[in-house]
C-alpha positions as CSV (number, residue, x, y, z in Angstrom):
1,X,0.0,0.0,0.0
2,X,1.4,3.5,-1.3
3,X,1.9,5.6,2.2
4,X,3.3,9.7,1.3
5,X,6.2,10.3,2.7
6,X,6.5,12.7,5.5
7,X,7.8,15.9,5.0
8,X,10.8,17.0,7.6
9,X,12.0,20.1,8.2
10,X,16.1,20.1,7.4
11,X,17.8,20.5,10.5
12,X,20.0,23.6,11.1
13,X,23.8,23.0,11.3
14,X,25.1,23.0,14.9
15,X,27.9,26.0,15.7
16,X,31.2,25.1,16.6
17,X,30.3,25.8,20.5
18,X,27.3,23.7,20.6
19,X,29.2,20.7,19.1
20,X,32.0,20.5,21.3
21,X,29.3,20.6,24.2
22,X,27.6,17.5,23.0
23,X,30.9,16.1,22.5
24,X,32.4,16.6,26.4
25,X,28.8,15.7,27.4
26,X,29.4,12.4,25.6
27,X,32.6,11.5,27.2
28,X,31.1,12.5,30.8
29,X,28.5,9.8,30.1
30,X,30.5,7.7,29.3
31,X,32.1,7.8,32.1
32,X,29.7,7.7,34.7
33,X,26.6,6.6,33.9
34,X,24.0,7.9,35.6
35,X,21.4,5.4,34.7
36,X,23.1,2.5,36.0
37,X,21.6,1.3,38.9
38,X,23.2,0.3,42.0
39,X,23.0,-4.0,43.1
40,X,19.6,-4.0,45.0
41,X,21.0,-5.6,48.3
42,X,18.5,-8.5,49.7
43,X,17.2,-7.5,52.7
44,X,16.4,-10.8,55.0
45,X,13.5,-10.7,57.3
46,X,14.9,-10.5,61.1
47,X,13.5,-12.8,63.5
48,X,12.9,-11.6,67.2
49,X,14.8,-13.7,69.5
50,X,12.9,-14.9,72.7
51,X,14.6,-12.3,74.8
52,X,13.1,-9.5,72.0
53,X,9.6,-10.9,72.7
54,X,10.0,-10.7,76.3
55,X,10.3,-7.3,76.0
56,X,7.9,-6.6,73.7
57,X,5.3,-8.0,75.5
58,X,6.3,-6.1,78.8
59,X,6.6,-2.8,76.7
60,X,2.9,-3.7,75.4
61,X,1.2,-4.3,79.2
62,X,3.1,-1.1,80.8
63,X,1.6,0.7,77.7
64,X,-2.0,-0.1,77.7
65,X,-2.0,-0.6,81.7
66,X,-2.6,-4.6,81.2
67,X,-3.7,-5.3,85.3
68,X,-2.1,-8.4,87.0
69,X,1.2,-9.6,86.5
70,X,2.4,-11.7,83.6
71,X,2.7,-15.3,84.5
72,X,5.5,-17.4,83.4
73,X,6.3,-18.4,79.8
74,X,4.7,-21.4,78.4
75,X,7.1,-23.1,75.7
76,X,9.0,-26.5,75.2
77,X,12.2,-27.7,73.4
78,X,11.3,-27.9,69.4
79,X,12.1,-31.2,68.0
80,X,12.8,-31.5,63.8
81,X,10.7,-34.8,63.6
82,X,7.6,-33.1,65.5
83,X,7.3,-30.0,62.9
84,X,5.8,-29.7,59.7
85,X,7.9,-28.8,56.6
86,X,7.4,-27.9,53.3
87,X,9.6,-28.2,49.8
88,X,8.6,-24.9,47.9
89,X,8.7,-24.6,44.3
90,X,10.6,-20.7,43.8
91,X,11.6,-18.7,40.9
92,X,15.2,-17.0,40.3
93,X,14.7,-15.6,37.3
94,X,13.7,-17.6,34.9
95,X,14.9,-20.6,36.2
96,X,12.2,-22.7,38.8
97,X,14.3,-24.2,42.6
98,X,13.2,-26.4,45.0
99,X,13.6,-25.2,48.7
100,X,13.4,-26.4,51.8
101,X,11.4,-24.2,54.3
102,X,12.3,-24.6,57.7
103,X,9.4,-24.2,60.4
104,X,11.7,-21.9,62.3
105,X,15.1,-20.9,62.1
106,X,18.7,-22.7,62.7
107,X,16.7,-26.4,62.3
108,X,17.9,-29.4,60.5
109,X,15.8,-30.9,58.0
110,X,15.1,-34.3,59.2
111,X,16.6,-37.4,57.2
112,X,13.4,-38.2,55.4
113,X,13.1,-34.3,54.3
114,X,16.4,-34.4,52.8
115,X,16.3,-37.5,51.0
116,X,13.2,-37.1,49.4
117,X,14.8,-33.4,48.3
118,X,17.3,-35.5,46.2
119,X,15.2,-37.9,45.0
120,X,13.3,-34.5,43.0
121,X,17.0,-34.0,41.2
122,X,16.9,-37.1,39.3
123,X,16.5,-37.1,35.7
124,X,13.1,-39.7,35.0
125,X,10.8,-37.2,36.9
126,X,12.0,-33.9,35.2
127,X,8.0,-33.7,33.9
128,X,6.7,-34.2,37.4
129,X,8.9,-31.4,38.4
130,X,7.2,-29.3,35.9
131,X,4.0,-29.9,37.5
132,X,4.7,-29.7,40.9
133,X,4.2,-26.8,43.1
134,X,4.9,-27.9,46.7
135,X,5.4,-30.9,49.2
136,X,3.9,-30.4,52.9
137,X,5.1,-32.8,55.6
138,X,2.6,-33.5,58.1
139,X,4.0,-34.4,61.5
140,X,2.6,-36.9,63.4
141,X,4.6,-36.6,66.6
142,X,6.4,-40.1,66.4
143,X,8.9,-39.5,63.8
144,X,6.5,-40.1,60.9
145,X,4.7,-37.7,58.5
146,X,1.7,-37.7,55.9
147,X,2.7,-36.2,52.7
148,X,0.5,-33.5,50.8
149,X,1.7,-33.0,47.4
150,X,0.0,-30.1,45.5
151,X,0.4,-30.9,41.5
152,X,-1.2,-29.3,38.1
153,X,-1.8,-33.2,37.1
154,X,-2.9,-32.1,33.6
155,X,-2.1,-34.5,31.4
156,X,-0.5,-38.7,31.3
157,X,3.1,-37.5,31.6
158,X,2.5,-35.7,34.6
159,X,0.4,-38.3,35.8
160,X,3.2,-40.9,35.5
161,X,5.6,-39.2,37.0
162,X,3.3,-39.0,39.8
163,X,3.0,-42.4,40.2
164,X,6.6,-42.9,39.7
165,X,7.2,-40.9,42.8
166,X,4.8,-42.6,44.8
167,X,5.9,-45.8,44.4
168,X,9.4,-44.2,45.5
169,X,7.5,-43.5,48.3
170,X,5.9,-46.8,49.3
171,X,8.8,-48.5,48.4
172,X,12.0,-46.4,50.1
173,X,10.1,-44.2,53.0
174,X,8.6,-46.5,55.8
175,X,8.7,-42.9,57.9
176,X,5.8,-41.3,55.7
177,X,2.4,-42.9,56.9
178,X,0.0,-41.5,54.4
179,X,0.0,-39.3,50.4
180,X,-2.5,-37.3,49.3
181,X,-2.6,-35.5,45.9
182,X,-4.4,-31.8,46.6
183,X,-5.6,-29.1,44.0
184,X,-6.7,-25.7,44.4
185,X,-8.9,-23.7,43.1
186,X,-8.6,-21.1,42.2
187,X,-4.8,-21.9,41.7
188,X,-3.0,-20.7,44.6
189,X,-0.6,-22.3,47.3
190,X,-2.6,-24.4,50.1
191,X,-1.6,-23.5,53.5
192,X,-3.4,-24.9,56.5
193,X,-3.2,-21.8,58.7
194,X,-4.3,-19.6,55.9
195,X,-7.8,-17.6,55.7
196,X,-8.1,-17.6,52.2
197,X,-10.9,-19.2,50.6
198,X,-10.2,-21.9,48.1
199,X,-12.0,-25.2,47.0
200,X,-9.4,-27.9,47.8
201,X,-9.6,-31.4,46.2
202,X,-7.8,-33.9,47.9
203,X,-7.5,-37.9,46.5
204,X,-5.5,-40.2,48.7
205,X,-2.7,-42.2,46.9
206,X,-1.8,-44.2,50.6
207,X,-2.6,-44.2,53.6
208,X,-5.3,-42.6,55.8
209,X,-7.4,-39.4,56.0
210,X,-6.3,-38.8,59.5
211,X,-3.1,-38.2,61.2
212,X,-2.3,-38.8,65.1
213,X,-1.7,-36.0,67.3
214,X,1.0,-37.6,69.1
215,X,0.3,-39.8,72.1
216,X,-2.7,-38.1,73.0
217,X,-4.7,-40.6,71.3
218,X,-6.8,-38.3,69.4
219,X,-6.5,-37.5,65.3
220,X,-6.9,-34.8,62.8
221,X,-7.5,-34.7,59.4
222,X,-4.2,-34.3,57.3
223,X,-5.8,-31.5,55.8
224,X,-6.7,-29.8,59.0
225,X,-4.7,-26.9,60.7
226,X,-1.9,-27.1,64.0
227,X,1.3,-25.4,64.7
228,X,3.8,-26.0,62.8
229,X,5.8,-26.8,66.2
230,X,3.7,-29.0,67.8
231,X,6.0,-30.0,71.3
232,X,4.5,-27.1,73.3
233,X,0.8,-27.8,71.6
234,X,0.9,-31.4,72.6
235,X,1.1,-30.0,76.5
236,X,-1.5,-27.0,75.9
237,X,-4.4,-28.5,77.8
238,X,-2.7,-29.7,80.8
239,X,-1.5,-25.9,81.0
240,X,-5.1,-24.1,80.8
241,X,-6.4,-27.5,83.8
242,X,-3.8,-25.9,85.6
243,X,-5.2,-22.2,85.3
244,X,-8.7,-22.9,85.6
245,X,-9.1,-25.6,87.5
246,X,-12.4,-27.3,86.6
247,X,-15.3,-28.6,88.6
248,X,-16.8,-32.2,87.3
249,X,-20.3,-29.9,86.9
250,X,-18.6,-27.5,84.8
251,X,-19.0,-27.3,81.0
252,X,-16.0,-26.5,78.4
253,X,-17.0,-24.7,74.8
254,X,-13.9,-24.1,72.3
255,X,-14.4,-21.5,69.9
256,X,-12.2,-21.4,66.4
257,X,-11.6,-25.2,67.7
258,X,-10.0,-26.6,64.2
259,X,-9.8,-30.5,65.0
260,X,-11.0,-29.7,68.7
261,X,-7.9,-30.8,70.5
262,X,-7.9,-29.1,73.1
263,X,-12.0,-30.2,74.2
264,X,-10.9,-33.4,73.1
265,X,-8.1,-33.5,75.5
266,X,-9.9,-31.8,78.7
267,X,-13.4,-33.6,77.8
268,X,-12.9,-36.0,80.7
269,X,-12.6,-33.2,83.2
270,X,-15.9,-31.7,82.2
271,X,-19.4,-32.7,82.1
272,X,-20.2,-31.4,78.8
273,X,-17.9,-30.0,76.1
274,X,-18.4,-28.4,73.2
275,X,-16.7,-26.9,70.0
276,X,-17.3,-24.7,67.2
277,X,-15.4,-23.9,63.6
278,X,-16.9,-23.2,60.3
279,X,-14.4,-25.2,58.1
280,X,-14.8,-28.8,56.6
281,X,-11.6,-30.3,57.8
282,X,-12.1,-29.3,61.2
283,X,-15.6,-30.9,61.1
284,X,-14.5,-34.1,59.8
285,X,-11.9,-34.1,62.4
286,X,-14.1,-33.2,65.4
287,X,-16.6,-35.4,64.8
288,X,-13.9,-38.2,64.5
289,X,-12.9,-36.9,68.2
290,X,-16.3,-36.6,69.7
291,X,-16.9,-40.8,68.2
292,X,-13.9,-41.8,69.8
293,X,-14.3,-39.6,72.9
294,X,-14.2,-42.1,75.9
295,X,-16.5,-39.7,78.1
296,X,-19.1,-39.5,75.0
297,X,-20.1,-36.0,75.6
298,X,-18.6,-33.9,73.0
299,X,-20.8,-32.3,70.8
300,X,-19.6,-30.2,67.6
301,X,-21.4,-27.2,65.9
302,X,-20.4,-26.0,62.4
303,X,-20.8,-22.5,62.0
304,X,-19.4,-19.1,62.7
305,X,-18.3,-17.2,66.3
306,X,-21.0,-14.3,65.8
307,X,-23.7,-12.8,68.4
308,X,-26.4,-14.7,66.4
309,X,-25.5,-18.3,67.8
310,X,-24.7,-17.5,71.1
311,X,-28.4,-15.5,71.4
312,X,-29.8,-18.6,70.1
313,X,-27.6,-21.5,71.8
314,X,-27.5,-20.2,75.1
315,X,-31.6,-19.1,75.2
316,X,-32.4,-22.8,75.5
317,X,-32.8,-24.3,79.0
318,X,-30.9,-27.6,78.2
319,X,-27.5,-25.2,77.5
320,X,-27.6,-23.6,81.0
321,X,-24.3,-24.5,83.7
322,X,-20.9,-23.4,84.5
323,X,-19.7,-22.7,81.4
324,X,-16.0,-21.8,80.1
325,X,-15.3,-20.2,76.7
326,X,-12.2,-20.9,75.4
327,X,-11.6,-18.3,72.0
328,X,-8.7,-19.0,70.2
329,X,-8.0,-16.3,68.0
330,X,-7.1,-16.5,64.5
331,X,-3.9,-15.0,63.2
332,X,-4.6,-10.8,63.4
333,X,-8.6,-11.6,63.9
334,X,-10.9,-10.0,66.2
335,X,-14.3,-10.8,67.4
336,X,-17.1,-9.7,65.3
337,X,-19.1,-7.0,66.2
338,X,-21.5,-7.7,69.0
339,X,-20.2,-10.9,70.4
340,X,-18.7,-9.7,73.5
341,X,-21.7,-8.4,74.8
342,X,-23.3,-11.8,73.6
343,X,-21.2,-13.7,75.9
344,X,-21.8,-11.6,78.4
345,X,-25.6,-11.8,78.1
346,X,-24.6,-16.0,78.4
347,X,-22.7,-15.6,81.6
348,X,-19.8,-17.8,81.8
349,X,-17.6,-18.7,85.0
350,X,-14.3,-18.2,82.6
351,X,-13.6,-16.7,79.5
352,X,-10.4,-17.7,78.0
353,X,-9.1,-15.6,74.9
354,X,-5.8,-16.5,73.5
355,X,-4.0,-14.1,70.7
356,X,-0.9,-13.5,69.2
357,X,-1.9,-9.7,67.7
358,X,-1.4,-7.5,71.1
359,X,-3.4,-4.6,69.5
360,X,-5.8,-6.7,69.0
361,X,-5.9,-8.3,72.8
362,X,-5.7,-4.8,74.2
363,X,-9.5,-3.6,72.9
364,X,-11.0,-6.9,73.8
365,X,-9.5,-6.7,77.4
366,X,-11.2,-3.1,77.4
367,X,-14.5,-4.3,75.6
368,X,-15.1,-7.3,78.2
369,X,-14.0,-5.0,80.9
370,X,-17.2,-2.9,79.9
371,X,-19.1,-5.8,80.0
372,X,-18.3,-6.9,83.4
373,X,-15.6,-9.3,82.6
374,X,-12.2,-9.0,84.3
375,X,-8.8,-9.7,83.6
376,X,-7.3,-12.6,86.0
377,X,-4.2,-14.1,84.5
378,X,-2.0,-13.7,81.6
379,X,-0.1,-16.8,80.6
380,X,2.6,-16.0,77.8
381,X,2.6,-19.0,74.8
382,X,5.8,-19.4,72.9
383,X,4.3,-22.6,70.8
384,X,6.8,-22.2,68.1
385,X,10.1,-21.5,69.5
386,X,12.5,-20.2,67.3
387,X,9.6,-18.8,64.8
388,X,9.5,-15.1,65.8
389,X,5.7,-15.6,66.8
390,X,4.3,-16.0,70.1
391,X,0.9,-15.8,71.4
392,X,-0.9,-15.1,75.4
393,X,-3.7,-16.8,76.9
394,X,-6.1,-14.2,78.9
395,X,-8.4,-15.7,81.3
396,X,-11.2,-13.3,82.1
397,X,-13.7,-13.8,85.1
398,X,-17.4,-12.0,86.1
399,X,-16.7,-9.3,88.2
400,X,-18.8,-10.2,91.8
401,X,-16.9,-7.8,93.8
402,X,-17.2,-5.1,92.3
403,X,-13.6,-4.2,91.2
404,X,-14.2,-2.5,88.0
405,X,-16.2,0.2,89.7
406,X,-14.3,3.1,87.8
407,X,-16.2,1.8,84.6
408,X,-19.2,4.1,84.5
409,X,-21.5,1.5,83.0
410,X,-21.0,-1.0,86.2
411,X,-20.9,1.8,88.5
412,X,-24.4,3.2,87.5
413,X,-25.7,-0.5,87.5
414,X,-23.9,-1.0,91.4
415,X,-24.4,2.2,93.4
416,X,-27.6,3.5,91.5
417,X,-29.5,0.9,92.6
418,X,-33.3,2.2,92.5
419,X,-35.3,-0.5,94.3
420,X,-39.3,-1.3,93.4
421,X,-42.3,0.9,95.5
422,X,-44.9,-0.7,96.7
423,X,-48.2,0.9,95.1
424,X,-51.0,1.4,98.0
425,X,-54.1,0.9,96.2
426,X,-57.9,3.0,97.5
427,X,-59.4,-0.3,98.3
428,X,-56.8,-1.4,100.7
429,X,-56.5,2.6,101.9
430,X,-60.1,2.8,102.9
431,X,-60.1,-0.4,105.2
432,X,-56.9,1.2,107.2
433,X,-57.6,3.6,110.2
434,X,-56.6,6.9,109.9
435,X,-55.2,8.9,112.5
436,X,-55.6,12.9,112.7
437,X,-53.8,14.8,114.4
438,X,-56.4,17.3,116.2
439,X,-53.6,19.6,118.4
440,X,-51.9,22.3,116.2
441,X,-48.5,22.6,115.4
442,X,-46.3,25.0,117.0
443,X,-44.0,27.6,114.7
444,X,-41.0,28.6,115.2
445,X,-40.6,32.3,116.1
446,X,-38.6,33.8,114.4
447,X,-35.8,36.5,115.9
């Protein structure tokens, strides 16, 4: 296709001056360049020692006026073959790594991490490499872990090398106890702690749905969320029997209770428990629990920690008695808007709130305080030695003596007290005698 040609104006001849301007500016260029860019240095994420969160968490109660003094740290000695890791699928550049990621730092990966790392370099499953994103070890607390392999199986190549590494698996790893395949949707990485929703598929290739928590004698699904550090965790519930100490009559309700451990674990102690999530996983798990439960009086509720269900659970007779509420706290989420006045309204003997975002911890102190509730003990949780995180367990009580009497809402409610009068009707008026007095009063004179 014909196009016209453009018409340019000529240029006007540079003077003498001007050219050997451009010229010097030229060789200062090329000198320095000023458009190069300085090496971007990494910058590594510092962890907090334990020492650091000491600190921080004594800086936090002096700051928001926490009352009581902070009990002793809760924590235990991590152990490699009790955490969960994961092999992570990165990117430098263009170029896709395998990594191991540590629960916490300065551990060693354990044997069974490290040799299933090398078995991912050989040659024969180059196409299942492709594919995969990411390898979580589940641990089980005995030295053995389910596997959770996330993979884009998406067509028979794939799908062989899949098998292929499986059969490694069955055949060389007598420490992993269960495989499951898992897809996302939409595509993102599965966590178990995380908040996102995603539809997860999961198809067993070995092995069974549900892993052991340890010795306890109670399970979870593989699926299902727990520390990645589970020493400390294992030893959680003996911690809040020692704070609380139960009665036989009292009742035990876990909130945000996952596979429901921790009513699981203290159900013998209690005459009812309870627990509540709104996930799947943690369903499947806690009903497993409450079947196996020796005492047989667990009871699970699916659904979500709002002021609704506690208007409605705790309005019928049978759910009256001693209760204590134990809310554990997702990571950075508070209580949804109404629900501490909702427990109130249910009056329990304990309320026990455990959180690892202080700014978050501080308003709910103040909102329960507000509702009567105050603050009794605060028991430090380092679950996860080594990870930078740490989390405190706030046990709350009703407020019979009157201690939070500065509050103005319990202080009208205590000293305002305007008692009932007794209406005296005609008909009971006119069957009384009524005395007159016939002598006059005397005045006082004045002057």
């Amino acid at each position: 296709m014909y196009k016209p040609k453009k018409n340019f104006a000529p240029r006007r001849p540079a003077s003498a001056p001007q050219r050997d301007f451009q010229r010097g500016a030229q060789r200062d260029f090329s000198r320095e360049n000023p458009r190069e860019k300085a090496p971007v240095e990494k910058v590594q994420k510092v962890i907090p020692t334990f020492e650091d969160i000491k600190q921080q968490l004594t800086a936090w109660a002096e700051t928001e006026k926490i009352p009581g003094k902070i009990q002793a740290w809760f924590t235990a000695e991590a152990s490699e073959e009790n955490s969960d890791w994961r092999i992570l699928k990165t990117y430098r550049g263009e170029h896709e790594v395998f990594t191991i990621e540590a629960p916490a730092a300065d551990m060693k990966a354990p044997e069974i991490v490290g040799r299933i790392m090398e078995q991912l370099k050989k040659e024969h499953l180059h196409i299942f490499k492709k594919a995969l994103r990411q390898i979580w070890f589940r641990a089980a607390g005995d030295g053995r872990f389910a596997l959770l392999i996330q993979i884009n199986l998406k067509g028979r190549n794939s799908a062989h090398g899949y098998k292929t590494f499986v059969d490694f698996l069955e055949r060389n790893c007598p420490e992993v106890i269960s495989c499951h395949h898992i897809q996302c949707m939409p595509d993102g990485l599965f966590n178990p702690a995380s908040a996102v929703a995603m539809r997860v598929e999961t198809k067993a290739a070995f092995g069974s749905d549900f892993l052991p928590i340890g010795d306890t004698g109670i399970q979870m699904h593989v699926m299902d969320w727990s520390p990645r550090i589970k020493d400390a965790w294992y030893d959680l519930p003996k911690r809040i029997e020692s704070a609380i100490h139960p009665h036989p009559e009292d009742c035990f309700f876990e909130f945000y209770s996952g596979s429901s451990f921790v009513s699981a674990a203290l159900s013998g102690l209690f005459k009812r428990v309870d627990s509540l999530d709104c996930r799947e996983f943690a369903m499947i798990s806690s009903r497993l629990n409450a079947r196996n439960a020796i005492s047989e009086n667990m009871k699970f509720h699916r659904g979500h920690v709002e002021a609704e269900f506690f208007n409605k659970f705790f309005n019928k007779p049978e759910n009256e008695g001693r209760w204590t509420f134990y809310l554990n706290l997702p990571a950075d989420e508070s209580l949804a808007t109404g629900v501490e006045q909702a427990i109130a309204m249910a009056r329990p003997e304990r309320i026990l709130l455990q959180t690892g975002n202080l700014e978050i911890a501080g308003k709910e102190i103040k909102r329960f305080r507000s509702e009567g509730y105050m603050l009794r003990k605060s028991i430090p949780l380092y679950l996860e030695p080594g990870s930078g995180k740490f989390e405190v367990l706030f046990l709350l009580v009703p407020d019979r003596a009157g201690i939070l009497g500065q509050n103005p809402a319990t202080k009208s409610r205590s000293r305002n007290v305007q008692r009932p009068q007794e209406r005296v009707s005609t008909a009971k008026t006119a069957q009384k005698t009524i005395f007159r007095q016939d002598v006059p009063t005397f005045k006082q004179r004045k002057g």
